[in-house]
N, C-alpha and C positions, 0 to 999 in steps of 0.2 A: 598413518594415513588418516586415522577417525580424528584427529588431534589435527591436523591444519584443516581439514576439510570444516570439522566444527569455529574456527576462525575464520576461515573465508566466507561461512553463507551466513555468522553473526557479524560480519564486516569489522570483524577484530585481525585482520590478517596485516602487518605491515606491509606494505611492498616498496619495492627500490626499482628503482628504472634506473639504466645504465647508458647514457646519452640522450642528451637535450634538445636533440636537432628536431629536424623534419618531423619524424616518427615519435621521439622520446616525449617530446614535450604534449603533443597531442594529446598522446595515450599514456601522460602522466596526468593530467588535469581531467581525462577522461574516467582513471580510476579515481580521483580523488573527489573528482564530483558524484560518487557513488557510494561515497563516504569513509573512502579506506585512509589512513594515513599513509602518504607517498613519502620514499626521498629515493629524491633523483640525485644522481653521479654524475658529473661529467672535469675534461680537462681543462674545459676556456673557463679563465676564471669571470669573462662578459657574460657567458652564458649563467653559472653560478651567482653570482651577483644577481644578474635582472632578476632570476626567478625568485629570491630571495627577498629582492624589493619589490616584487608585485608588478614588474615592467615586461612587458610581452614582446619578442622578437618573430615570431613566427607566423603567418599570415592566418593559419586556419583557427588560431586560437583567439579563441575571447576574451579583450584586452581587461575589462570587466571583471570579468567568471575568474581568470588568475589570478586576479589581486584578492577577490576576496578570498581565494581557498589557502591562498598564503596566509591572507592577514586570520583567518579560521587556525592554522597551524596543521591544516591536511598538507599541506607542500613546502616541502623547502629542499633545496641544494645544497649540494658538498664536492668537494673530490676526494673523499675519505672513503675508500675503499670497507675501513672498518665500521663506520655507520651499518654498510648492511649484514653485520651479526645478528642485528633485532631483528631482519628483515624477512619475512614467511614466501613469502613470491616477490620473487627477484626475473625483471624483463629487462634481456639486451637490445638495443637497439640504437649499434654504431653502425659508422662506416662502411661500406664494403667495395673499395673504387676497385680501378683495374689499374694495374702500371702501364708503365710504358710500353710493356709488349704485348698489353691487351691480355694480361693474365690477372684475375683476381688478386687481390692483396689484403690477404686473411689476419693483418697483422693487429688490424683493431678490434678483430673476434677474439685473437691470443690475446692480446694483451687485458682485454675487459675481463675474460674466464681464468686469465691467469690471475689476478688481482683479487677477484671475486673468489676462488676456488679458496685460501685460507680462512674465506668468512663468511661461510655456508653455514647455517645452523641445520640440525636435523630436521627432516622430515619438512626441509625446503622444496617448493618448488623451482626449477629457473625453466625460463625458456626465451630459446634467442628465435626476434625477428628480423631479423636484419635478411636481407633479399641473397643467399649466398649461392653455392654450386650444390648441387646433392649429394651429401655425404660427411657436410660441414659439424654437424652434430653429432654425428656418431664418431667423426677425425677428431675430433678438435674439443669440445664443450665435454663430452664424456669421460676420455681421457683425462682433463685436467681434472673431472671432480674425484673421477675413482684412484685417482694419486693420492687424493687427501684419506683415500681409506674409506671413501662413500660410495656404498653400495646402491647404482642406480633401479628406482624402484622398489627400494626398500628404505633407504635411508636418505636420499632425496630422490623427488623425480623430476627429468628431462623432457623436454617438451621442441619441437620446432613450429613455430604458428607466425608465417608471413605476414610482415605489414601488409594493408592494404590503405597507403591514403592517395587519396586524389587531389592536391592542393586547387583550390580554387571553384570544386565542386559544390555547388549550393543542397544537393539533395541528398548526397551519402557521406558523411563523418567518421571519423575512428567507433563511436559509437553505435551507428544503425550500416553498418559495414560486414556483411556475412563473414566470420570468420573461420578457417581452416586452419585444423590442430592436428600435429604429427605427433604422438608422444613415445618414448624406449620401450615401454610397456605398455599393458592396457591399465596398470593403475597410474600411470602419468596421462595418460588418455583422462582418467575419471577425474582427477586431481585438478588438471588445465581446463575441460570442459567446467569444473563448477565455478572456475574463478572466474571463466568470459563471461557467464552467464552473470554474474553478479554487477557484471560493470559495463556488458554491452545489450543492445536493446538488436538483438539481429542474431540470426541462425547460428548455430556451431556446430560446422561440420568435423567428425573425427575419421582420420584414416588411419594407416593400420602402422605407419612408421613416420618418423623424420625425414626420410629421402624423400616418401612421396611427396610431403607438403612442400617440400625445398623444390623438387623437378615441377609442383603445381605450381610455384609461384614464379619458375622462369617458362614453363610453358605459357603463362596468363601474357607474360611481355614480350614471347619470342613470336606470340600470335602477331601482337598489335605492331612487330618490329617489321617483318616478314608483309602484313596486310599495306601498311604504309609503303611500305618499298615497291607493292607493288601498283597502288594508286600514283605513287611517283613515277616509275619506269612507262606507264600511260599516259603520264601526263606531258613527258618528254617522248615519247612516240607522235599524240593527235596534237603536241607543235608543231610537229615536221608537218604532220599532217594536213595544217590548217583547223582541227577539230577541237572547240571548247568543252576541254574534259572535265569541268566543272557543271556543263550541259548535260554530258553523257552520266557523271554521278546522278545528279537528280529525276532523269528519265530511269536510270536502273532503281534508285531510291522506292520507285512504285510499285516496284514486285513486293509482294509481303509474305515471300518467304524466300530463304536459300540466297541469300543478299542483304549483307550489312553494310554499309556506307562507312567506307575508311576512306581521308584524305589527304593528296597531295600537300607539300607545302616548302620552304626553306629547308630544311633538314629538322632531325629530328631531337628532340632535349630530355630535361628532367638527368635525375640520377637513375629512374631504370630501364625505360626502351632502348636508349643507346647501349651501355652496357649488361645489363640482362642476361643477353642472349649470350655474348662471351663467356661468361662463367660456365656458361653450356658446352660451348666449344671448346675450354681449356679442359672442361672434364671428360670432353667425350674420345682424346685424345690415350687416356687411360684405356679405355677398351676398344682402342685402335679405329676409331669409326670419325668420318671427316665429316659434318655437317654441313656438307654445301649448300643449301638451301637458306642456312640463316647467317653464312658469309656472304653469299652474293647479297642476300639484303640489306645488311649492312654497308658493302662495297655502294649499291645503289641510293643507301639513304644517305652517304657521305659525302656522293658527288651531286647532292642537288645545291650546296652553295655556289659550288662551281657554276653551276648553270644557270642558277638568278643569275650572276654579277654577269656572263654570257648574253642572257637575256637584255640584261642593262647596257651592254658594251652595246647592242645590234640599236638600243632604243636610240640611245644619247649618238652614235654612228650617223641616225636620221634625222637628226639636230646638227647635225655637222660638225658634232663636239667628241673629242676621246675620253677615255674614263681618267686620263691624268690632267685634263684642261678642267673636265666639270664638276660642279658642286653637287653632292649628292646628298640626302639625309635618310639616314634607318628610322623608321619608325616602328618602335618597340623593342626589347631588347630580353624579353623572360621568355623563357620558353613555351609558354601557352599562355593563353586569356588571361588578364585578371589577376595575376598573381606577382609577386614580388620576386620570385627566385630565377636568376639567369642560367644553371647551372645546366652546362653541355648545349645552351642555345644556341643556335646556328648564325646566331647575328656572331658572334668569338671566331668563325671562320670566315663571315663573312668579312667583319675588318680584316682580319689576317690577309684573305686576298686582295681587299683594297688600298694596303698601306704596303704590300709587295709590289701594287702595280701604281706607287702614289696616286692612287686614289685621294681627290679630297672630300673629306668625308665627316658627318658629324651625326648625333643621334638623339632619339628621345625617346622617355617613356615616364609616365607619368608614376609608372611606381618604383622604377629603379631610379634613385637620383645620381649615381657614378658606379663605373662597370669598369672591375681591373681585366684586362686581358690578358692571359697568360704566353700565349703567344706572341702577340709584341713586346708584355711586359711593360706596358703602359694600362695608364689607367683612365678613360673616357669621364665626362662630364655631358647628360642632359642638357639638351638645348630648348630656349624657350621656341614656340613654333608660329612665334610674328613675323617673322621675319620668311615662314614656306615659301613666298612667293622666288626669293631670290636663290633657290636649289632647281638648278636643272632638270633633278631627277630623284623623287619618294619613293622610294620602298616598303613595303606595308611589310614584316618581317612579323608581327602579334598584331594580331584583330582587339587590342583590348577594347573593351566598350566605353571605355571613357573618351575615346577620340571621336569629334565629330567629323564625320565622313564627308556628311555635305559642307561642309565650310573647307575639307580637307581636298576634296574636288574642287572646289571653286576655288583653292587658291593658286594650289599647286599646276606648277606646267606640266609634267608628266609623270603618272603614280604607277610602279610597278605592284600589282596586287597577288601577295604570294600567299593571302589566307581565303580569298572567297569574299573580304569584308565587305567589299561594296560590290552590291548584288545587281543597280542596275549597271546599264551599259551607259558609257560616255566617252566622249571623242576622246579625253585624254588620259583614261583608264584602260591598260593593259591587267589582263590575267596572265598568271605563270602559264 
């Protein structure tokens, strides 16, 4: 333990990050900008490649700041398993989707720990962040190391410490991002706190196991899964109603305590709000306990595309047009503000049910320039947006701020507003 800890706080510690994505890449340029030597793992040999030529794919990262810590020699890629022998702290940070039946699918946790576990050096650190079910650490990552004959907390220690990024957030980073550390022991506790400490500029919290930091970081999304569903479920109530629930948020907004403002909208995206909570639910099925409160939320944040495209059938109805006569256009296609990634967006159901009910349909967004649907199984094309006047019917699907609203009002014949974007009232602006 006195033997990697003395490399970590001289920032002689190799480390290996294991996947390049969302997570890997962030919080590989984050340690390497702190002066550690990275190498990152991953299986797309695109992803390998760019990082290796200094070419950035990921929106949070500094196109800049990666070229030079490559061209420094703190960063490079591989998919050589055995590179991380040298490696002193080793962080996972794959996959972790759901299948088909809405069960976790652990197999890119196995597969990285199985790969990794012959090329552990002693008195390694590893710790997996990848967003899983509680228990995923001490099933799965443990097991595989104490096969090799490595005694955890003595001759490596284990660790679970959730990602926390925000894509698209201007004020919290992989780096000024409180972080929370599970570790098997308290000297994987002491081992994983000195290494955050050395590469992040933000608190570190320690708790007393892996499960709890695993069940903290699906409580963290099962919150915001749960709170949306139920700004959704009100926001389809004070329709019936006649009440604008965009009104009634900002009147509740003024209480300054006991009231957070969560909001309606298309359905809900990202890789964790939507799936999150599942992992919860596949787990909690082990000790016979039904979760109904974060299935029904789900069941409600699933059917809000239904009920845009509803909303839209009732608009274009009052135009004397059906949704397979009119021209419609999505505007935006990622799943929040700002950001480049379409992953679990609600605009993917929303085509799916406009090209069920030939819907004619096209779309834009200034940051996604072509969106494969898995669903149809086609793959969409951006559309320039000179031509708005001659769509029936806009859909505001992402507020990004690059779109001008008022020119976007003024051109368009009727804009359905499912984010809030345009705040005043106009004759031919609907809210959800």
């Amino acid at each position: 333990m006195k033997n990697i800890l003395q490399k970590i706080k001289g920032h002689k510690a190799i480390v290996g990050v294991i996947g390049l994505g969302y997570v890997g890449l962030p919080m590989a340029v984050t340690v390497a900008r702190a002066g550690f030597t990275v190498i990152g793992v991953d299986v797309s040999r695109h992803a390998i490649e760019s990082v290796n030529k200094g070419v950035n794919y990921i929106g949070d990262v500094d196109d800049n700041e990666l070229k030079e810590l490559v061209d420094k020699k703190l960063l490079s890629a591989t998919d050589d398993y055995a590179q991380l022998k040298k490696a002193n702290v080793i962080l996972i940070a794959v996959p972790t989707p759901l299948d088909k039946y809405q069960q976790p699918d652990s197999s890119y946790v196995c597969n990285a720990i199985n790969s990794l576990a012959p090329n552990v050096s002693k008195e390694a650190l590893v710790i997996l962040e990848s967003t899983t079910y509680p228990g995923t650490t001490n099933e799965i990552v443990v097991p595989a190391l104490e096969a090799k004959g490595l005694q955890v907390g003595v001759d490596v220690f284990v660790s679970f410490s959730p990602e926390r990024v925000d894509p698209g957030n201007r004020d919290y980073k992989t780096y000024n991002t409180p972080k929370v550390v599970g570790g098997v022991t308290a000297k994987c506790n002491a081992v994983s706190k000195a290494f955050y400490e050395e590469i992040l500029d933000a608190p570190i919290h320690l708790v007393s196991s892996p499960s709890v930091a695993e069940m903290e970081k699906i409580y963290e999304n099962t919150f915001r899964n749960i709170n949306i569903a139920l700004a959704n479920e009100m926001t389809i109530l004070c329709n019936r109603m006649g009440i604008d629930i965009w009104e009634v948020i900002e009147a509740a907004k003024t209480k300054p305590y006991g009231f957070m403002p969560f909001y309606p909208g298309p359905g809900i995206g990202g890789h964790c709000i939507p799936l999150d909570p599942f992992y919860l639910t596949w787990k909690a099925r082990e000790f016979n306990y039904h979760t109904r409160l974060i299935e029904l939320a789900g069941e409600i944040n699933n059917s809000m595309p239904s009920f845009v495209i509803s909303k839209a059938v009732q608009l274009l109805n009052k135009q004397g047009k059906s949704l397979s006569k009119a021209k419609i256009i999505l505007l935006g296609a990622a799943y929040k503000r700002d950001i480049e990634d379409p992953r679990e967006s609600p605009i993917h159901e929303l085509i799916k049910i406009l090209a069920d009910n030939q819907g004619n349909f096209d779309y834009n967004d200034p940051h996604i320039p072509e969106l494969y649907n898995d669903q149809t199984k086609k793959t969409y094309y951006s559309v320039s947006l000179d031509n708005l006047e001659d769509y029936d019917l806009a859909i505001i699907i992402t507020d990004h701020t690059k779109y001008d609203y008022q020119d976007i009002v003024k051109r368009a014949n009727i804009i359905l507003d499912t984010r809030f974007a345009i705040k005043e009232a106009y004759p031919n602006v609907v809210k959800l």
